[in-house]
NUMARTOR-236742 format. One record per residue (C-alpha): x, y, z. Coordinates in steps of 0.5 Angstrom, whole numbers, plus 500, padded with zeros to 3 digits. Layout:
BEGIN
XYZ;...
! end
This chain:
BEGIN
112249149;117251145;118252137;111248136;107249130;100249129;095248124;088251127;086255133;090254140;084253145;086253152;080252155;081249162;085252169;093253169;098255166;101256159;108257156;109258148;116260146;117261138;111257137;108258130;100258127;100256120;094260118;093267118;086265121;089261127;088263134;091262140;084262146;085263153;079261157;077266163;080261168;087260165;091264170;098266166;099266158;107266156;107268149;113269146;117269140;113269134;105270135;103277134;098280140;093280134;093273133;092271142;084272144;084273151;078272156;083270162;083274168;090272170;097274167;098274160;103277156;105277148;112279145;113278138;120278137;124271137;127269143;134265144;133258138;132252141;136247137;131241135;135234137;139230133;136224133;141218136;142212131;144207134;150202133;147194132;149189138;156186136;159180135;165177135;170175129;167169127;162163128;164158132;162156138;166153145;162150150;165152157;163144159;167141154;173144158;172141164;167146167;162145173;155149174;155146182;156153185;151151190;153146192;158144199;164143195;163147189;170147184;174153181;171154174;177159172;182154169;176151164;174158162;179161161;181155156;175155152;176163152;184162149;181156144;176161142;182165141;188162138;182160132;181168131;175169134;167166137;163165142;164161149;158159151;156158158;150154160;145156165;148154172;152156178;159157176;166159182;170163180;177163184;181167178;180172174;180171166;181175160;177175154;182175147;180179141;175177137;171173142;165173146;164170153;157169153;152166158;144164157;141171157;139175150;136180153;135185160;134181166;133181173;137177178;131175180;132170175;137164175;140162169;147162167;150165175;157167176;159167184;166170183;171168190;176172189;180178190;176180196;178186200;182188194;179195191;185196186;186188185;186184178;178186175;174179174;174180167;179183163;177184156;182185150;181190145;174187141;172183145;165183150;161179155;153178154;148174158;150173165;150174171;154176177;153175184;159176189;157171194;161172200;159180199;155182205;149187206;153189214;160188212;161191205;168189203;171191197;173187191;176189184;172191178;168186175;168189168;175192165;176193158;183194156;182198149;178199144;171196141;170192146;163191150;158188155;151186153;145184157;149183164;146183172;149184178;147183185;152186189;158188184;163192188;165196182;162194177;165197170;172200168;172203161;176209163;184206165;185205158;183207152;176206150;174208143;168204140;166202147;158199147;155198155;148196153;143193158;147193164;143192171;145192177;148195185;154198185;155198192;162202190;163204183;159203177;161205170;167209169;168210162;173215159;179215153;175214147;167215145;162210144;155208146;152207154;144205152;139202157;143201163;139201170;142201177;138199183;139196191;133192189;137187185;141184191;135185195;129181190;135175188;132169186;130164191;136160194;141165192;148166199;145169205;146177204;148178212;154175215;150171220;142168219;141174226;141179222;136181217;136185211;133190215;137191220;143191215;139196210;142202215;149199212;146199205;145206206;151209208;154206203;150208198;148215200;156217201;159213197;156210190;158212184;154210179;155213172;162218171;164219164;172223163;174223156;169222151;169227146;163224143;160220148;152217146;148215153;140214152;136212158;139211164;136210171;138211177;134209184;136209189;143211190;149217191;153220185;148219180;151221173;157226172;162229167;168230171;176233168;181227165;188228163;186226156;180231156;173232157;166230155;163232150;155228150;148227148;144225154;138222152;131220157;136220164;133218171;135220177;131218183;132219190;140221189;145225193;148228187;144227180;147231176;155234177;158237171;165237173;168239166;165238158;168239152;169244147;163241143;159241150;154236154;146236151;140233156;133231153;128228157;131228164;128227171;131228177;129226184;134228190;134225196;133229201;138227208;141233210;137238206;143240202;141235196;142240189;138237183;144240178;151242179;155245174;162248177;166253176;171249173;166246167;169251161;164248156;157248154;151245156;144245155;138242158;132241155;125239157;126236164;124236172;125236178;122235186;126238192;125242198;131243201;136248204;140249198;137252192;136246186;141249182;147251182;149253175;156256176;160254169;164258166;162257159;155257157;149254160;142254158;136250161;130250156;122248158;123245166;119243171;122245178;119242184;123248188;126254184;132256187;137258182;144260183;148263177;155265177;161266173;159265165;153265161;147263162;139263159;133261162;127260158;120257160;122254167;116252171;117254178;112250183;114252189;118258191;122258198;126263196;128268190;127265184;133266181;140268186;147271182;153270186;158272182;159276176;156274170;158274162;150274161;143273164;137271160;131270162;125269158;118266159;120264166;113262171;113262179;109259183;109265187;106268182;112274181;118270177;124273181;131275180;136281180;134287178;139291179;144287175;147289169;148282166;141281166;136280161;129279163;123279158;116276158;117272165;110271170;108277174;103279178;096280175;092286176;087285182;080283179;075288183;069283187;063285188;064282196;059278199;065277205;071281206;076283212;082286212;081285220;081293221;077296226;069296222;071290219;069282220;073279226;074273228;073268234;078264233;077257236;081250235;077244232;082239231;089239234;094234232;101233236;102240238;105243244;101250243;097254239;095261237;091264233;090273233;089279229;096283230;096290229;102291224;102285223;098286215;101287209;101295208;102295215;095294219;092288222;093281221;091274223;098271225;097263226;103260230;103254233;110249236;110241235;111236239;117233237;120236231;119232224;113228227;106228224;103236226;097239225;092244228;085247225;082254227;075256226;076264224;069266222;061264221;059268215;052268214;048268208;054267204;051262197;056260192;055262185;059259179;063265178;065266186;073267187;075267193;082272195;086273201;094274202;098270207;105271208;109265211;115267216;119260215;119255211;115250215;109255215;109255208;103249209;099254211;091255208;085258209;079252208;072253207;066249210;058249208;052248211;051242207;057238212;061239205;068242206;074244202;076249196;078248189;086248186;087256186;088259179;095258177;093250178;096248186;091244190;090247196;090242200;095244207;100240206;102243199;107248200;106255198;108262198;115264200;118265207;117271209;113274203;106275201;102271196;095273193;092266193;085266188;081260187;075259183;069256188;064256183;066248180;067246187;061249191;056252186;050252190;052252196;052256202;058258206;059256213;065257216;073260214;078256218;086256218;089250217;097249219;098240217;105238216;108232215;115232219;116239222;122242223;121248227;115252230;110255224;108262224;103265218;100271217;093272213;090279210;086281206;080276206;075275201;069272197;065276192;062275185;067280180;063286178;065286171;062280167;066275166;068275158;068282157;
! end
């Protein structure tokens, strides 16, 4: 939470953790509450140490004094659908157009829309209506001033239904060829939909733009397209005013190019499924009936994965873009350098999904780039997907506030290497690598899930590095300790080691517990092990050391060993179970220690800081070693401890897994809980 307000007390009462950032309570008498069980408390800015009541056992932190402000975001206005001059109407039938597309013979619609288009504007402007139907078209056609070519849909739509359908024929093969529809400056097109019927799914072939505006105040409304090859260019010639509203559809090349002029992108939403869920009756999208959509789907993904590009903005210095989808697909919205200039945007509620490249920013204008609400999903090909790149040749500012993003891959997440300021605010990260570099940059209430490496990497000199109120699922929020441009308050530490009064504890030292390690289940293994070490633990004693080698790399593997039957151990409602592991390579990081009990029953609660447990959940870093704390009581209060094991399960290993385990225990805390 960042610069909230609150009238009454905070409770926070449940596991988890929680981040408050020049948050304010209202009324002198307000408080902020932690139960026992939140794991970690970021309060900072704002609520004094006095006003925070504690009965957390985890990491909780108060600092007073503000942190950087977050600007409060400036709510988008709009502009109303336009229209064109004036209100009168040309039906495209009236000038000798024929809807039978489908049809053995079909005749070229190009004369007789480009009639009622220069009726339209030789009488200063109206709509050019086209009925519901197929339509060819051979040639290609212009749009003059003052005129709307519109087709039968008012709103969103889908391919999947029919209504008016234009099947373009020309310009095959021509990338930089004459665009399908060319709009002169205050014209648009609404209602239609574009599909390329000699397109195929094996056999991609360029075609022109289907889109071009050719000055300002022009715009495109409610539009689909199923195959479109470049769909929109609102970039070559000058573009201010410009509006591109509800345009859905699969660029298979390029899909919007917008740059020269400023203006609204709102409601856009590009997918592969609008070829492949066309309505029913729509051209074979193979170049022979042998061939099915799945054997043509590796082309599609080549193409898309190493080729699109869907939303790419150059010279705008004001630009408005709100909700923005993109799924799945290659670039998937990027800032890039223009001879006119750079961008500089508002970017609200933007969605990347399974994308080689979400986020790149080339170059932003002086006024700078703003994301709210932004989620952001890599694909994961080559493991070296990054969710955000901002290069060193981006002089301007940008600021992204309130977002997520999920990856696991080789390269870090981010790579913010701007020479002007960037600054991240309340993110939810699925991996927290982080490289900074070259300019400033300010890192406040980051969520870090997973951590793979260290957290925060600096690569380069730095004008500054802020970090405040940051958490790691690795328990330590890292970063660079010895760099002078580092500025580094309240982000999440290790909290003290709570002292147990043990019903069970092994550190695997010589009078301690030791195991019998036996496999219960196996899966896809070539060979297992699983033995204490000497030298192998964390302060240089013994350890239990799991290494196990799959079958084949990147299938389904898993093994169970069996460590311990504690006797006599029962569960009480504050029972906590600890114990250390220490992955040596990201593969082992889906490593863990499970518990069974004499009632049949199996498992163990998310631990504190909220992660399930389950083996498939990535923890911990590679080569460092995490405390892992779970809360048994919620879970197995009652019951009686029957076995420890350790489990490695992973989906599509990599490489062979080693992990080791230290310092295991279950016990009751010796001081009361709440005191």
């Amino acid at each position: 939470m960042h610069s909230c307000v609150f009238s009454g007390n905070v409770e926070m009462v449940s596991k988890g953790s929680i981040s408050m950032l020049d948050c304010t309570l209202v009324n002198k008498t307000d408080h902020v509450v932690l139960a026992r069980d939140v794991s970690r408390a970021l309060i900072l800015g704002g609520i004094a140490s006095s006003a925070v009541e504690s009965h957390s056992l985890g990491d909780v932190q108060v600092d007073p004094v503000p942190v950087a402000a977050l600007p409060a975001p400036p709510m988008p206005v709009l502009p109303p659908d336009p229209r064109p001059a004036k209100p009168l109407l040309f039906n495209v039938m009236d000038y000798g157009a024929v809807a039978d597309g489908q049809s053995v013979t079909p005749a070229d619609n190009t004369k007789a829309f480009q009639k009622a288009l220069a009726a339209a504007g030789k009488a200063g402007g109206g709509t050019v209506y086209v009925p519901g139907g197929f339509y060819v078209l051979a040639g290609s056609l212009t749009v003059p001033t003052g005129v709307e070519l519109r087709g039968c849909f008012d709103a969103p739509h889908h391919t999947q239904s029919k209504g008016t359908v234009l099947f373009p024929t020309g310009g095959r093969g021509q990338d930089h060829g004459t665009p399908l529809i060319s709009l002169s400056p205050g014209s648009g097109v609404r209602g239609l939909t574009v599909y390329y019927p000699d397109q195929k799914m094996d056999q991609i072939t360029p075609y022109p733009w289907t889109f071009r505006s050719l000055g300002p105040r022009c715009w495109i409304m409610d539009i689909a397209t199923a195959n479109a090859y470049r769909l929109a260019d609102f970039g070559t010639y000058p573009s201010e005013g410009h509006l591109i509203r509800y345009v859905m559809g699969f660029p298979l090349k390029s899909g919007l190019w917008v740059s020269k002029g400023s203006g609204v992108v709102d409601g856009c939403h590009f997918n592969p499924h609008f070829w492949g869920r066309r309505y029913k009756g729509a051209p074979n999208p193979t170049s022979s009936p042998s061939v099915t959509e799945k054997d043509a789907g590796k082309f599609i993904d080549e193409q898309i994965f190493n080729h699109e590009e869907n939303y790419v903005f150059g010279s705008c210095p004001n630009e408005l873009i709100v909700n923005l989808a993109t799924c799945p697909g290659g670039l998937a919205l990027a800032f890039i350098a223009d001879g006119a200039g750079a961008t500089g945007a508002l970017v609200m509620n933007q969605e990347s999904d399974s994308t080689t490249s979400p986020l790149h920013v080339e170059a932003a204008s002086k006024s700078g780039i703003t994301l709210y609400n932004t989620v952001l999903a890599p694909v994961d090909l080559t493991q070296d997907a990054q969710a955000i790149s901002i290069a060193p040749s981006c002089k301007g500012n940008v600021l992204l506030c309130n977002g997520m993003t999920w990856i696991e891959n080789k390269k870090p997440a981010f790579a913010l290497l701007g020479s002007g300021r960037t600054v991240m605010h309340n993110w939810l990260l699925g991996q927290d690598d982080i490289v900074a570099g070259n300019g400033s940059v300010v890192l406040q209430g980051m969520m870090c899930r997973t951590s793979a490496h260290d957290d925060v990497q600096v690569v380069s000199p730095m004008k500054q590095l802020l970090l405040n109120g940051d958490s790691s699922g690795s328990d330590v929020f890292t970063y660079p300790l010895h760099s002078a441009s580092v500025e580094a308050r309240g982000n999440a530490k290790l909290a003290p080691s709570i002292p147990l009064k043990d019903s069970f504890v092994t550190g695997f030292e010589k009078g301690q517990p030791q195991p019998t390690p036996h496999v219960v289940a196996v899966y896809e293994m070539k060979s297992t092990d699983c033995q204490v070490v000497p030298g192998a633990g964390r302060d240089g004693g013994a350890g239990l050391v799991l290494t196990a080698s799959p079958i084949i790399e990147g299938k389904h593997a898993a093994v169970v060993y069996e460590l311990f039957l504690p006797r006599g151990v029962v569960i009480g409602k504050d029972t906590l179970f600890r114990f250390w592991l220490k992955p040596d390579t990201d593969v082992a990081r889906t490593t863990v220690l499970g518990l069974t009990y004499t009632d049949g029953s199996n498992g163990v609660p998310p631990d504190t800081t909220g992660r399930i447990m389950h083996p498939m959940t990535p923890r911990g870093a590679a080569g460092k070693w995490t405390r892992i704390e779970c809360w048994l009581g919620s879970f197995a209060a009652g019951k009686t401890l029957r076995s420890i094991q350790t489990i490695f399960d992973f989906a599509n290993p990599s490489a062979d897994c080693r992990c080791t385990f230290d310092d295991i225990e279950i016990g009751e805390p010796i001081k009361p809980i709440g005191q």
